[in-house]
ModelCIF file with pLDDT and N, C-alpha, C, O atoms, coordinates in Angstrom:
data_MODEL
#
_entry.id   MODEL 
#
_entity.id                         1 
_entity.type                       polymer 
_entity.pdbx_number_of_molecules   1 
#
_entity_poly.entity_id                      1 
_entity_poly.type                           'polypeptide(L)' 
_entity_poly.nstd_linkage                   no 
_entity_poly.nstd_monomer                   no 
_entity_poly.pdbx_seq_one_letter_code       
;(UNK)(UNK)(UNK)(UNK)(UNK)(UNK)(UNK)(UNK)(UNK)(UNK)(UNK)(UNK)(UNK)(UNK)(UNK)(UNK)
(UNK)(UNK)(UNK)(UNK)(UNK)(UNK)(UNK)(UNK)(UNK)(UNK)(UNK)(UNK)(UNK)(UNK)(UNK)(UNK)
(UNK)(UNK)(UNK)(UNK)(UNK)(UNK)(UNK)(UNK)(UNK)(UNK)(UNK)(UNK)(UNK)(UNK)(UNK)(UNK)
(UNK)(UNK)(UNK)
;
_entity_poly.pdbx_seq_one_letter_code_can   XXXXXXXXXXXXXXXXXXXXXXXXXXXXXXXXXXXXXXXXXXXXXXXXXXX 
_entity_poly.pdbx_strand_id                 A 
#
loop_
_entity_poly_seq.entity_id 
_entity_poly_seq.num 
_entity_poly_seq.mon_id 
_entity_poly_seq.hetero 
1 1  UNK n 
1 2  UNK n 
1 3  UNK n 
1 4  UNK n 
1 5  UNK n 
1 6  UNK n 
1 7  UNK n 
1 8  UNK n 
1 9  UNK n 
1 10 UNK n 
1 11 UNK n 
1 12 UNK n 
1 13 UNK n 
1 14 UNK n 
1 15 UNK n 
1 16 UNK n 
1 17 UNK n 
1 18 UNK n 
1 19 UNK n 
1 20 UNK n 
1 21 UNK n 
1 22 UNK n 
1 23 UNK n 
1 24 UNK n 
1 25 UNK n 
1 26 UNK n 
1 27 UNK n 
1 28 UNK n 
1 29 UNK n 
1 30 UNK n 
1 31 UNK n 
1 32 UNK n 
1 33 UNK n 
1 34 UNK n 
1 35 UNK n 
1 36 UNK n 
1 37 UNK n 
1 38 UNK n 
1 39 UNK n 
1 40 UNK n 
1 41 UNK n 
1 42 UNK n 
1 43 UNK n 
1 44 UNK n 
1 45 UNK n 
1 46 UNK n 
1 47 UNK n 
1 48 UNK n 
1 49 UNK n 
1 50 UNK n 
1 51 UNK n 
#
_struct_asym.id          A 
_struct_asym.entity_id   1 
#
loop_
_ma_qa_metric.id 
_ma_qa_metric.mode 
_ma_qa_metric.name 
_ma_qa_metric.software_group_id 
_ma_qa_metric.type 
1 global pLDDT . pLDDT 
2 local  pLDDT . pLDDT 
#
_ma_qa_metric_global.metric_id      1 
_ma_qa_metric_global.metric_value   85.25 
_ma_qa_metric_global.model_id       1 
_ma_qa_metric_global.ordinal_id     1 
#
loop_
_ma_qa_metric_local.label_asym_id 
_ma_qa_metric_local.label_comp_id 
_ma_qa_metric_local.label_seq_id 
_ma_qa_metric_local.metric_id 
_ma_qa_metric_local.metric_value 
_ma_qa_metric_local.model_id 
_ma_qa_metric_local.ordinal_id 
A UNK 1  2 86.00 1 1  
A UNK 2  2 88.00 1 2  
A UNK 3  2 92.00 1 3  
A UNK 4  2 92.00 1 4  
A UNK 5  2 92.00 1 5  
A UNK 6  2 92.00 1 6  
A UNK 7  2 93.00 1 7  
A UNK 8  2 92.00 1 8  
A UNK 9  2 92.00 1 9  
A UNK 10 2 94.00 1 10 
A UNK 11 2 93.00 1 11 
A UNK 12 2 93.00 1 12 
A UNK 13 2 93.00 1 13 
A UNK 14 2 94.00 1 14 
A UNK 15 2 94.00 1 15 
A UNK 16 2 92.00 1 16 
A UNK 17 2 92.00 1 17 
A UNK 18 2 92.00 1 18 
A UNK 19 2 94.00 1 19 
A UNK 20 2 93.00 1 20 
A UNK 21 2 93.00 1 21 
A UNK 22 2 94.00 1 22 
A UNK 23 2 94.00 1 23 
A UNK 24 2 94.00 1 24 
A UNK 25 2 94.00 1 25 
A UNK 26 2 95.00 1 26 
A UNK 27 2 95.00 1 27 
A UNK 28 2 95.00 1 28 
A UNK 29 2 95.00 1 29 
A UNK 30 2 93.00 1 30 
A UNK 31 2 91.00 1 31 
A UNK 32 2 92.00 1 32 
A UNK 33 2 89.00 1 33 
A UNK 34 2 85.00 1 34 
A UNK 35 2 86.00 1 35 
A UNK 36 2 87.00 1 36 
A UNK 37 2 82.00 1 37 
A UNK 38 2 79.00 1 38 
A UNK 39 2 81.00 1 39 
A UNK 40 2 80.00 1 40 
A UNK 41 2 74.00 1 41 
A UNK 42 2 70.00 1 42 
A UNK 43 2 71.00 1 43 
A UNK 44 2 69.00 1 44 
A UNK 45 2 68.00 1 45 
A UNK 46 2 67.00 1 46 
A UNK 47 2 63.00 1 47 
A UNK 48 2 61.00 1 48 
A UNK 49 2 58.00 1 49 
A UNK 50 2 54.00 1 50 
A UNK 51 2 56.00 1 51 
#
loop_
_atom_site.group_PDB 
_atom_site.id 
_atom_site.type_symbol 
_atom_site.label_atom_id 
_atom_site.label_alt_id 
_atom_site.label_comp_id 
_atom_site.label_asym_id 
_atom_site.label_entity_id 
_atom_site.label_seq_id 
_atom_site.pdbx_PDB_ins_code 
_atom_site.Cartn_x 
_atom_site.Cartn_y 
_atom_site.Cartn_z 
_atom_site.occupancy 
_atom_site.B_iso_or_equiv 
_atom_site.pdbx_formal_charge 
_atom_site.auth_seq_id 
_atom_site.auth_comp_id 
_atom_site.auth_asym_id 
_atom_site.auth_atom_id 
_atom_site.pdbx_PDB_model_num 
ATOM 1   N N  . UNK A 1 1  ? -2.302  -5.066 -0.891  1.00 86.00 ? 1  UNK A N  1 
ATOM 2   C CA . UNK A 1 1  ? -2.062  -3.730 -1.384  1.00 86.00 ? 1  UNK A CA 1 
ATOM 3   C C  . UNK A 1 1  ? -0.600  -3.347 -1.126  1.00 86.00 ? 1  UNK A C  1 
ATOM 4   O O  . UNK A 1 1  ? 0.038   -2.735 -1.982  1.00 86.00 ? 1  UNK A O  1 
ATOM 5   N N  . UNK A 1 2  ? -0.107  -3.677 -0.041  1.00 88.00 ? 2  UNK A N  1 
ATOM 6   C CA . UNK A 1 2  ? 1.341   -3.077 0.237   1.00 88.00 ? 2  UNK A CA 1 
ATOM 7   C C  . UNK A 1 2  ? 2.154   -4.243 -0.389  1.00 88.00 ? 2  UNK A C  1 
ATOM 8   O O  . UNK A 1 2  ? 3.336   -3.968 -0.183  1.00 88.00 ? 2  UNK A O  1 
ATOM 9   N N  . UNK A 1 3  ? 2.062   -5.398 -1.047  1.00 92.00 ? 3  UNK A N  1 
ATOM 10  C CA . UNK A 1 3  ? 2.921   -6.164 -1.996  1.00 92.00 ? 3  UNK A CA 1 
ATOM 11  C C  . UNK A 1 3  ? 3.039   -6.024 -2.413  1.00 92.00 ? 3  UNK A C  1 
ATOM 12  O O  . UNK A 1 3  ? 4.146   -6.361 -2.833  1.00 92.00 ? 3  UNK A O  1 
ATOM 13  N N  . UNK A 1 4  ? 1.926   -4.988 -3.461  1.00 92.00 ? 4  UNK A N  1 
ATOM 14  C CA . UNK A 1 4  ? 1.358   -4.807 -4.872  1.00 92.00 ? 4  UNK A CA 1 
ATOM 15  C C  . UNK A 1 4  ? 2.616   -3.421 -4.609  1.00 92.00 ? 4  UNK A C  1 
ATOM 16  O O  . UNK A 1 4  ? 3.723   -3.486 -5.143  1.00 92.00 ? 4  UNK A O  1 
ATOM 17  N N  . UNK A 1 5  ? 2.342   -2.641 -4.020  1.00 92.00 ? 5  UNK A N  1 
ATOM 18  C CA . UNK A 1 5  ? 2.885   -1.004 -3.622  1.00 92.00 ? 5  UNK A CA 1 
ATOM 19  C C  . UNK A 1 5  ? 4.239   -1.739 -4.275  1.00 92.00 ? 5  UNK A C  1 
ATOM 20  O O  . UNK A 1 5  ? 4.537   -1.814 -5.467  1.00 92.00 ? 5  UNK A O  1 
ATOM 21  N N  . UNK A 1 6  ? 5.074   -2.334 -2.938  1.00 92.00 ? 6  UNK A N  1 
ATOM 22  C CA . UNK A 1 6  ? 6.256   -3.050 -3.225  1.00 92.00 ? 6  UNK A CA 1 
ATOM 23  C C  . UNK A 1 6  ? 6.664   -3.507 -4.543  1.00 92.00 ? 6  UNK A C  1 
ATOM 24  O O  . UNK A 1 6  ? 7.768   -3.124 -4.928  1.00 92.00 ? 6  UNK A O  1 
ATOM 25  N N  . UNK A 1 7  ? 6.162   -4.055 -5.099  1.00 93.00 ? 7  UNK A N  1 
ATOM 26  C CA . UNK A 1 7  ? 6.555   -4.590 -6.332  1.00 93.00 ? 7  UNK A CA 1 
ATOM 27  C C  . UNK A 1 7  ? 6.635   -3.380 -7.548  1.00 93.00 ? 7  UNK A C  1 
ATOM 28  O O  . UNK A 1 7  ? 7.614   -3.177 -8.266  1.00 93.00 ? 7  UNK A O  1 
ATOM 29  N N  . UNK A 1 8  ? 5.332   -2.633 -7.581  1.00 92.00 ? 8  UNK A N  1 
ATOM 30  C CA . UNK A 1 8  ? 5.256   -1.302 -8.640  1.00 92.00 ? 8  UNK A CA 1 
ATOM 31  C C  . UNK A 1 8  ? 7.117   -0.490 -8.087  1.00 92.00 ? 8  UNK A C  1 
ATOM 32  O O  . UNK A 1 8  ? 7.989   -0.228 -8.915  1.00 92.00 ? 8  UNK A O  1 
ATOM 33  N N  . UNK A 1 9  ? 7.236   -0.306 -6.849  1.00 92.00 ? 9  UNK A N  1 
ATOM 34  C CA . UNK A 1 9  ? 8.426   1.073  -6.411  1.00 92.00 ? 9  UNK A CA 1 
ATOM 35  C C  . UNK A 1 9  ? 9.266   0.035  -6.950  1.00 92.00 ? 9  UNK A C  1 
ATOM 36  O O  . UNK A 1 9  ? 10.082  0.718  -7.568  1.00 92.00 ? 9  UNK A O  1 
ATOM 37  N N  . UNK A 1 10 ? 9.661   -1.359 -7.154  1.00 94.00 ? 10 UNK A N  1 
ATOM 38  C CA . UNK A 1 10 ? 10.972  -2.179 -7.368  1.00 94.00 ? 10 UNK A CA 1 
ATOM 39  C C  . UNK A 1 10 ? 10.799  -2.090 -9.012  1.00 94.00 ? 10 UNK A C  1 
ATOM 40  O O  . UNK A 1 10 ? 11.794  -1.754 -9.655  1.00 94.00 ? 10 UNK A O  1 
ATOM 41  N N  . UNK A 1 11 ? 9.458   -2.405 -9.774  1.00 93.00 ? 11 UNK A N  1 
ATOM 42  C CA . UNK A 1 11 ? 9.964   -2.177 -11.041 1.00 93.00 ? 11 UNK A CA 1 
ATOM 43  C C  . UNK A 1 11 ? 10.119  -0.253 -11.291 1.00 93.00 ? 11 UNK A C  1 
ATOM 44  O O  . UNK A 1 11 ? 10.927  0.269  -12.058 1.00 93.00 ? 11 UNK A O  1 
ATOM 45  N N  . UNK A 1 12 ? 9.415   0.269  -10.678 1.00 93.00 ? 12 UNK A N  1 
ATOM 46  C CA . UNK A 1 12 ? 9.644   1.835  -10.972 1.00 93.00 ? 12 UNK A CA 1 
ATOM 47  C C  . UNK A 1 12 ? 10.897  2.383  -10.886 1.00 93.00 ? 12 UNK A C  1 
ATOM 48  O O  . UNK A 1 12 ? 11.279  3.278  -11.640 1.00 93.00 ? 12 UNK A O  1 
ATOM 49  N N  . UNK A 1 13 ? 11.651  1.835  -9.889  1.00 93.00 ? 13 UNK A N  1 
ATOM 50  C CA . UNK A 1 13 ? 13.354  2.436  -9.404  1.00 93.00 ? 13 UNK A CA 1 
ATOM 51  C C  . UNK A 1 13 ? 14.019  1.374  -10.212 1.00 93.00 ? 13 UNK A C  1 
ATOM 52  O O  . UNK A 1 13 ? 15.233  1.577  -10.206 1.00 93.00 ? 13 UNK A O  1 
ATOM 53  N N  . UNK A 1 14 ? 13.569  -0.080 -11.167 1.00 94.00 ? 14 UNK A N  1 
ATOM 54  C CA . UNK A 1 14 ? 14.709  -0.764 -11.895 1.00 94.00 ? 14 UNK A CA 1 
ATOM 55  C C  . UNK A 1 14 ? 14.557  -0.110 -13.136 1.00 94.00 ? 14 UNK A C  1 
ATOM 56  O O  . UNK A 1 14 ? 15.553  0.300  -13.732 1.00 94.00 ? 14 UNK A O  1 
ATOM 57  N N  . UNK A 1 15 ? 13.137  0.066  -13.702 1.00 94.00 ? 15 UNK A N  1 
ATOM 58  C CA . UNK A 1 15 ? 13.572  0.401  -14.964 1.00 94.00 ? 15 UNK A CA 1 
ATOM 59  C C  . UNK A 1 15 ? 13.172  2.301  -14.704 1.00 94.00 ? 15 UNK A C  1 
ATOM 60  O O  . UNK A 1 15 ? 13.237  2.969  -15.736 1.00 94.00 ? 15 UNK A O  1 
ATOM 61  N N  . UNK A 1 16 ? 12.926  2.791  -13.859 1.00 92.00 ? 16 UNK A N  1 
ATOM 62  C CA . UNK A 1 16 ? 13.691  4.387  -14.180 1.00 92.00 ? 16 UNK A CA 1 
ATOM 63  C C  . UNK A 1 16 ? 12.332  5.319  -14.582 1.00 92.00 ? 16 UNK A C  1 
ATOM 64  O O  . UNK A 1 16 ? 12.377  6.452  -15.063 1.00 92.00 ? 16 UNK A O  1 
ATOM 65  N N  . UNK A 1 17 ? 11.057  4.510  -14.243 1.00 92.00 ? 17 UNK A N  1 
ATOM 66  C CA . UNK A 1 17 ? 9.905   4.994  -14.472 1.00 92.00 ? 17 UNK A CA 1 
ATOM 67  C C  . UNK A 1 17 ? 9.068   5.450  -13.454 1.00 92.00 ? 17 UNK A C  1 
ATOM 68  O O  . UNK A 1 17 ? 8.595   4.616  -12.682 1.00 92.00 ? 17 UNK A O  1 
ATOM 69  N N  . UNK A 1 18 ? 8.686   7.168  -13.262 1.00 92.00 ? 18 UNK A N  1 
ATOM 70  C CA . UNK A 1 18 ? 8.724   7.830  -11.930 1.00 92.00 ? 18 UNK A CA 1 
ATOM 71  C C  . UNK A 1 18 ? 7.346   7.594  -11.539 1.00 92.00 ? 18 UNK A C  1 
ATOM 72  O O  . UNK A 1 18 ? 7.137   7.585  -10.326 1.00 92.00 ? 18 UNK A O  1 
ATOM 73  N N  . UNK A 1 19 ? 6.328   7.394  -12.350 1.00 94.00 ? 19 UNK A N  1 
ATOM 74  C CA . UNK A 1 19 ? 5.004   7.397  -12.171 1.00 94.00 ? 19 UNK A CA 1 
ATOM 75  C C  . UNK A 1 19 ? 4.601   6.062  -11.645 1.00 94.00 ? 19 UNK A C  1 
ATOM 76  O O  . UNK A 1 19 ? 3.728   6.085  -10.777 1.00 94.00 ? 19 UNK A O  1 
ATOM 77  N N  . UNK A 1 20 ? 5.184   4.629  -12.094 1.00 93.00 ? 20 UNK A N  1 
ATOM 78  C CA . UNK A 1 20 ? 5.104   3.190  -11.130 1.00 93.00 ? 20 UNK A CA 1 
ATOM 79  C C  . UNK A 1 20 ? 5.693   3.840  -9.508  1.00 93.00 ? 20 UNK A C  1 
ATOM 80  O O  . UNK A 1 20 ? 5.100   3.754  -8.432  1.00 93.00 ? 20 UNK A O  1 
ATOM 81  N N  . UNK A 1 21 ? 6.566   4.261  -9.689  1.00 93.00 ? 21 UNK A N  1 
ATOM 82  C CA . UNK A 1 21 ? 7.299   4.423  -8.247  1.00 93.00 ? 21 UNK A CA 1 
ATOM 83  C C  . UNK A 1 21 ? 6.631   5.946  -7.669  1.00 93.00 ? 21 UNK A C  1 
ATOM 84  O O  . UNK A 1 21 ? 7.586   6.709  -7.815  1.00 93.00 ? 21 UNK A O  1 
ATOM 85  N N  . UNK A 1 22 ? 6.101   6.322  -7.404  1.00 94.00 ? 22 UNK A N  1 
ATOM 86  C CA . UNK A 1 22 ? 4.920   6.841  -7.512  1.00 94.00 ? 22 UNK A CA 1 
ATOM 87  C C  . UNK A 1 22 ? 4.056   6.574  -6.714  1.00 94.00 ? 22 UNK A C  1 
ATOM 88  O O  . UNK A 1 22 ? 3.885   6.953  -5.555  1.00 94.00 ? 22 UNK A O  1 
ATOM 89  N N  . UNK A 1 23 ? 3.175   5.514  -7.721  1.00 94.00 ? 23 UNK A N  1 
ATOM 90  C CA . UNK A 1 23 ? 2.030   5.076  -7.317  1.00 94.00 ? 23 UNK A CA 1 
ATOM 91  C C  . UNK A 1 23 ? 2.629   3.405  -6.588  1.00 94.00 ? 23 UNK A C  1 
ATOM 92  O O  . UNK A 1 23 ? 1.927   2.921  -5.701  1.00 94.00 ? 23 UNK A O  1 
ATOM 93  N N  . UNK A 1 24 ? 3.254   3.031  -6.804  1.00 94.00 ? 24 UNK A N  1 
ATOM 94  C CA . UNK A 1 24 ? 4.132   1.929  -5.778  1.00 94.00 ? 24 UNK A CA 1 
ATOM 95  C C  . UNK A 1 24 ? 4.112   2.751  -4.188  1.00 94.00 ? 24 UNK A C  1 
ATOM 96  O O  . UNK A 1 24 ? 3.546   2.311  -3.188  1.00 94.00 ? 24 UNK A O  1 
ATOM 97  N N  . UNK A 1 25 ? 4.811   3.912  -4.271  1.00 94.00 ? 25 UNK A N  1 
ATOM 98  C CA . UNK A 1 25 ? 5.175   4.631  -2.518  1.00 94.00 ? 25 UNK A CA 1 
ATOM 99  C C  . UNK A 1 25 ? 3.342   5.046  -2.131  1.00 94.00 ? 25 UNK A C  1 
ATOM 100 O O  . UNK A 1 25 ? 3.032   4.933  -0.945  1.00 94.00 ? 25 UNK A O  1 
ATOM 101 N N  . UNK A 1 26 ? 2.605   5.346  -2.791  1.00 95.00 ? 26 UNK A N  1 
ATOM 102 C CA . UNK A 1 26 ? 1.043   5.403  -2.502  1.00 95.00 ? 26 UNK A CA 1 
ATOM 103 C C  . UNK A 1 26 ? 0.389   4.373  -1.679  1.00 95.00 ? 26 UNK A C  1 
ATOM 104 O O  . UNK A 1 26 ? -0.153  4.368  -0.573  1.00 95.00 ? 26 UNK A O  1 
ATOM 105 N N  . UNK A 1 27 ? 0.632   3.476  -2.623  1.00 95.00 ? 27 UNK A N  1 
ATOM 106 C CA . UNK A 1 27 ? 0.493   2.230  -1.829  1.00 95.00 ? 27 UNK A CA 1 
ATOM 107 C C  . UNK A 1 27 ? 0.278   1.610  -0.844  1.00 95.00 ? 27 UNK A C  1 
ATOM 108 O O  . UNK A 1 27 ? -0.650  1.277  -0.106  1.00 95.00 ? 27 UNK A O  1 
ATOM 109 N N  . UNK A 1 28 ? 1.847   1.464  -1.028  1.00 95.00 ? 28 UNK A N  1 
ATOM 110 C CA . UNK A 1 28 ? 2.707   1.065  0.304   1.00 95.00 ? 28 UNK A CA 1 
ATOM 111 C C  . UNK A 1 28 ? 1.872   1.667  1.423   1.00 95.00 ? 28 UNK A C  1 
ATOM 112 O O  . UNK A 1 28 ? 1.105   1.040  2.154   1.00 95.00 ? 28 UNK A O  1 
ATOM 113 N N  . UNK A 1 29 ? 2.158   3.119  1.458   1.00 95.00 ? 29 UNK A N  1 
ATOM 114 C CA . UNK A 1 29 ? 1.286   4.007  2.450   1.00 95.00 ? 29 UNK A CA 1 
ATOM 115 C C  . UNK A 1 29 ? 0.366   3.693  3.023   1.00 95.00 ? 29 UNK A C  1 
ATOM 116 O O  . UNK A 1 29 ? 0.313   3.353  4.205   1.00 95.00 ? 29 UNK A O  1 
ATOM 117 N N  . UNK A 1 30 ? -0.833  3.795  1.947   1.00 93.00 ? 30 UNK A N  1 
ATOM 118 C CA . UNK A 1 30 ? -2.480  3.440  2.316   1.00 93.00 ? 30 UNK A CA 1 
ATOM 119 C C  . UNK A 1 30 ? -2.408  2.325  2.624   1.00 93.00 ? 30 UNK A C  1 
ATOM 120 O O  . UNK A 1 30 ? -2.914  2.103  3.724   1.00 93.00 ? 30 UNK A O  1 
ATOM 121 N N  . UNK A 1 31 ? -1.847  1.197  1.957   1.00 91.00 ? 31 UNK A N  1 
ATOM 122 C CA . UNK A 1 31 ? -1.778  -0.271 2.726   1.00 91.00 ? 31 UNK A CA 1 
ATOM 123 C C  . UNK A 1 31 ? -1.383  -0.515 4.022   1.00 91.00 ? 31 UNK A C  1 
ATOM 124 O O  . UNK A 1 31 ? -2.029  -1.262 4.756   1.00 91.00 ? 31 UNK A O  1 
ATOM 125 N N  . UNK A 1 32 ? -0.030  0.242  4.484   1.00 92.00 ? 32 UNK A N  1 
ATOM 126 C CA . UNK A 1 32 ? 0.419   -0.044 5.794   1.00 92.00 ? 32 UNK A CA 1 
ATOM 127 C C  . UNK A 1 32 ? -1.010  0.991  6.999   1.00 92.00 ? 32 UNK A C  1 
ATOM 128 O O  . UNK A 1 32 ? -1.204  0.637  8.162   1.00 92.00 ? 32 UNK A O  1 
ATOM 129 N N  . UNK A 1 33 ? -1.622  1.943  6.483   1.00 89.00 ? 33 UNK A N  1 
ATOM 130 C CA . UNK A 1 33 ? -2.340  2.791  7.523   1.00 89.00 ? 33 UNK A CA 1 
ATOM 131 C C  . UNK A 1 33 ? -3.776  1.622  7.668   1.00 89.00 ? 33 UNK A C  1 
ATOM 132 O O  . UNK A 1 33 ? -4.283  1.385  8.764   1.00 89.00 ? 33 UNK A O  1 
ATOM 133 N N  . UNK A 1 34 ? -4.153  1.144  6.684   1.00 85.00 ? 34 UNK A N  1 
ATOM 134 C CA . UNK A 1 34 ? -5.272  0.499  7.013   1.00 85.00 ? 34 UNK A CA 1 
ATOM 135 C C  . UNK A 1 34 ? -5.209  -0.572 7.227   1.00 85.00 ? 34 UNK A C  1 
ATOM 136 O O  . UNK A 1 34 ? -6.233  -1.113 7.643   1.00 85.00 ? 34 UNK A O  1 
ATOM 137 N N  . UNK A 1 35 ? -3.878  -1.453 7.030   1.00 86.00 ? 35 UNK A N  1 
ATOM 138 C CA . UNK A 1 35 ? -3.218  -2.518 8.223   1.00 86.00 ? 35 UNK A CA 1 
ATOM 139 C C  . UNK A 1 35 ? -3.062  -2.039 9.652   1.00 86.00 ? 35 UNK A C  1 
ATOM 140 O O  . UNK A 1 35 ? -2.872  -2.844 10.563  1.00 86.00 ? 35 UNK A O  1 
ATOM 141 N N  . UNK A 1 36 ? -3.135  -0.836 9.837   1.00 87.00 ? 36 UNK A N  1 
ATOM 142 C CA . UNK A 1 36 ? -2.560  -0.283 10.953  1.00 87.00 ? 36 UNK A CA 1 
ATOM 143 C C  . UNK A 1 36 ? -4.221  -0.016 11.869  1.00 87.00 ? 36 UNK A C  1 
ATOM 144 O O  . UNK A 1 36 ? -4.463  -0.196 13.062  1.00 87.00 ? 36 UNK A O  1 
ATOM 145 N N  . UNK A 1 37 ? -5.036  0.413  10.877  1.00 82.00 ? 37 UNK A N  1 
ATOM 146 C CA . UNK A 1 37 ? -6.152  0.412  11.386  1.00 82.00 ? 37 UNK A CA 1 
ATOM 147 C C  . UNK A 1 37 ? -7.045  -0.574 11.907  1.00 82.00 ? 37 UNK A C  1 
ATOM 148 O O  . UNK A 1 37 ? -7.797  -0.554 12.881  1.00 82.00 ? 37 UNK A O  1 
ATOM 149 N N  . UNK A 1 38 ? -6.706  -1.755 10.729  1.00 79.00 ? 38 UNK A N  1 
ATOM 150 C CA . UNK A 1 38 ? -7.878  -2.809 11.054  1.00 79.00 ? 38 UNK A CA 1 
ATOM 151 C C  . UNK A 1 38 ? -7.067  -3.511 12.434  1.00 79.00 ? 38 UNK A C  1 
ATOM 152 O O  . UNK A 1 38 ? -7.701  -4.042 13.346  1.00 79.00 ? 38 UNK A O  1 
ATOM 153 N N  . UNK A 1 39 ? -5.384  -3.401 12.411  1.00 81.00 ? 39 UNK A N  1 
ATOM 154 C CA . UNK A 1 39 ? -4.727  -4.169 13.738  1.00 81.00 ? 39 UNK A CA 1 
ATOM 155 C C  . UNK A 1 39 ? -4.927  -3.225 15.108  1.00 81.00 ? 39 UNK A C  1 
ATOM 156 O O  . UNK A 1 39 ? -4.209  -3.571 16.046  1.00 81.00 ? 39 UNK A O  1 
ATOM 157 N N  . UNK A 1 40 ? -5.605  -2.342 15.294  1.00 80.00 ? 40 UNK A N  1 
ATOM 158 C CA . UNK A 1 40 ? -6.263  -1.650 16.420  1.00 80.00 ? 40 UNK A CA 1 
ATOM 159 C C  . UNK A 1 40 ? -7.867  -1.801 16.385  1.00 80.00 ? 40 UNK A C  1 
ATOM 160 O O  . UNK A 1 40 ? -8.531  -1.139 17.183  1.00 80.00 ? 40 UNK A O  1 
ATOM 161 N N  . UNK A 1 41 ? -8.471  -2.630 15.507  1.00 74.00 ? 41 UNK A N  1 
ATOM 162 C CA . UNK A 1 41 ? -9.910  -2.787 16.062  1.00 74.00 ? 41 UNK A CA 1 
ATOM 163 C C  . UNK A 1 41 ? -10.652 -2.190 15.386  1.00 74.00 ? 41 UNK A C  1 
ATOM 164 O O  . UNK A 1 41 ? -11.790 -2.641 15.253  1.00 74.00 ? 41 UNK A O  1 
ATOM 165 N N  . UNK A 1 42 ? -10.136 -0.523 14.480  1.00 70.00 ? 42 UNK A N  1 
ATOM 166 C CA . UNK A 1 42 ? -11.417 0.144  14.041  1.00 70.00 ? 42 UNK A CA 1 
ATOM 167 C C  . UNK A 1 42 ? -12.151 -0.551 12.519  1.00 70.00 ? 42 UNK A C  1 
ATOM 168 O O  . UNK A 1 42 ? -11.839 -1.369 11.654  1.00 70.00 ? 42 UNK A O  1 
ATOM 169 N N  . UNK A 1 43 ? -12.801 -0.035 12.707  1.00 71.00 ? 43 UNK A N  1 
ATOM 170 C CA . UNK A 1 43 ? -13.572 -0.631 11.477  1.00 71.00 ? 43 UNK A CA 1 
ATOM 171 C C  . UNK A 1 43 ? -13.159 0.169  10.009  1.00 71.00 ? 43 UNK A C  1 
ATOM 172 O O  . UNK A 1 43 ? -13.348 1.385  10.045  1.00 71.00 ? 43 UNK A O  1 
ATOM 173 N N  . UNK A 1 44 ? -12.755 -0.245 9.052   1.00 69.00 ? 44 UNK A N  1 
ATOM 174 C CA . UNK A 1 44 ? -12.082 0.448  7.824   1.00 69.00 ? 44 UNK A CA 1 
ATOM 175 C C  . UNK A 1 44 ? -13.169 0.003  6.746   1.00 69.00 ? 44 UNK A C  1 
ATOM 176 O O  . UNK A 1 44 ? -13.217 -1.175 6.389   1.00 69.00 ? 44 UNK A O  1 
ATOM 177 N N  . UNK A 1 45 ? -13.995 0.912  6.261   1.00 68.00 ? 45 UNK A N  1 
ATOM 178 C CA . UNK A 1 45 ? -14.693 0.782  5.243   1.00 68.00 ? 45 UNK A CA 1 
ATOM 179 C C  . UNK A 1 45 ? -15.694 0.015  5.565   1.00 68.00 ? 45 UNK A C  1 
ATOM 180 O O  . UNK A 1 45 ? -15.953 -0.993 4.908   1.00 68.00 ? 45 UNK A O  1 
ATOM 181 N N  . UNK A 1 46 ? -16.259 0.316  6.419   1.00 67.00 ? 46 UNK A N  1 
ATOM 182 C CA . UNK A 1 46 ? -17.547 -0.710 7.413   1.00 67.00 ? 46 UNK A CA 1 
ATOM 183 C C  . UNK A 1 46 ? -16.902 -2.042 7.498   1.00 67.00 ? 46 UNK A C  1 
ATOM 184 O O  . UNK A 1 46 ? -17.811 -2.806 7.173   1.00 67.00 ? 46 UNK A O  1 
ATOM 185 N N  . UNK A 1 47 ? -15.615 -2.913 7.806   1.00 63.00 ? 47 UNK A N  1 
ATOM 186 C CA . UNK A 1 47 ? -15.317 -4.100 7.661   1.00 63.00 ? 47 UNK A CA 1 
ATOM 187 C C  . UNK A 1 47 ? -14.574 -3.695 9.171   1.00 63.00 ? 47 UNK A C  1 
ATOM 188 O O  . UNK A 1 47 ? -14.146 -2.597 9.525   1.00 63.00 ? 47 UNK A O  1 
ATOM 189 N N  . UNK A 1 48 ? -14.585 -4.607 9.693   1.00 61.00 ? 48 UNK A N  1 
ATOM 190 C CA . UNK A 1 48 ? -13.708 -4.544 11.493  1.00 61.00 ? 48 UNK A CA 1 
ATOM 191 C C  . UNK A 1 48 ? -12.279 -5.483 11.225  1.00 61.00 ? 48 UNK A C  1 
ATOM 192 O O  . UNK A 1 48 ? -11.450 -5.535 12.133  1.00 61.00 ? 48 UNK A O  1 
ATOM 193 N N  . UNK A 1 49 ? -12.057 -6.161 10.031  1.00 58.00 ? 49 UNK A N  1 
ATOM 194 C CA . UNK A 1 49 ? -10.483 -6.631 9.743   1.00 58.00 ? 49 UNK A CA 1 
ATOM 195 C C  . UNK A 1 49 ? -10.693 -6.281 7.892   1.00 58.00 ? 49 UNK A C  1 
ATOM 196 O O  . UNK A 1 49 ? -11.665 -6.451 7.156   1.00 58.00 ? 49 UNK A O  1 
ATOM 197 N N  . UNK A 1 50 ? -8.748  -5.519 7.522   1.00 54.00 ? 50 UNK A N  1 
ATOM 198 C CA . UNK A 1 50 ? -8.819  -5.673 6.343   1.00 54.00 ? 50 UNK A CA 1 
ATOM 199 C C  . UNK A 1 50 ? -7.555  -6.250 5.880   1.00 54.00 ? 50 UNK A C  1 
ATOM 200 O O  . UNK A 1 50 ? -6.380  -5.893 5.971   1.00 54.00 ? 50 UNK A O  1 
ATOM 201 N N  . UNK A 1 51 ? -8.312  -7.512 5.219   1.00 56.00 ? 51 UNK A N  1 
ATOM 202 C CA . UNK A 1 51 ? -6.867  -8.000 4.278   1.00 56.00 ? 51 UNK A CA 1 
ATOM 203 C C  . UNK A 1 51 ? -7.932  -8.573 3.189   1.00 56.00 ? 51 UNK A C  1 
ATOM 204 O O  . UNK A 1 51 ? -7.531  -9.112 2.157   1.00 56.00 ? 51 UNK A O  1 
#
């Protein structure tokens, strides 16, 4: 999810389109918090690791 994020904000800020970059910085976000979650143990979406 946060590659995917990454890649949408790099084409959103090359070609100038606000809604990829957008939903690219969304991403990023939710990807890094529930990396952040599953690397402390809690369980994210009934699963105890998420990748």
């Amino acid at each position: 999810m946060i590659i995917l994020g990454v890649i949408l904000l790099l084409i959103g800020m090359l070609a100038h389109v606000s809604l990829l970059t957008t939903i690219g910085g969304i991403l990023v976000v939710v990807g890094a918090v529930l990396w952040i979650l599953g690397a402390m143990g809690r369980a994210v979406g009934g699963r105890k690791h998420y990748f």
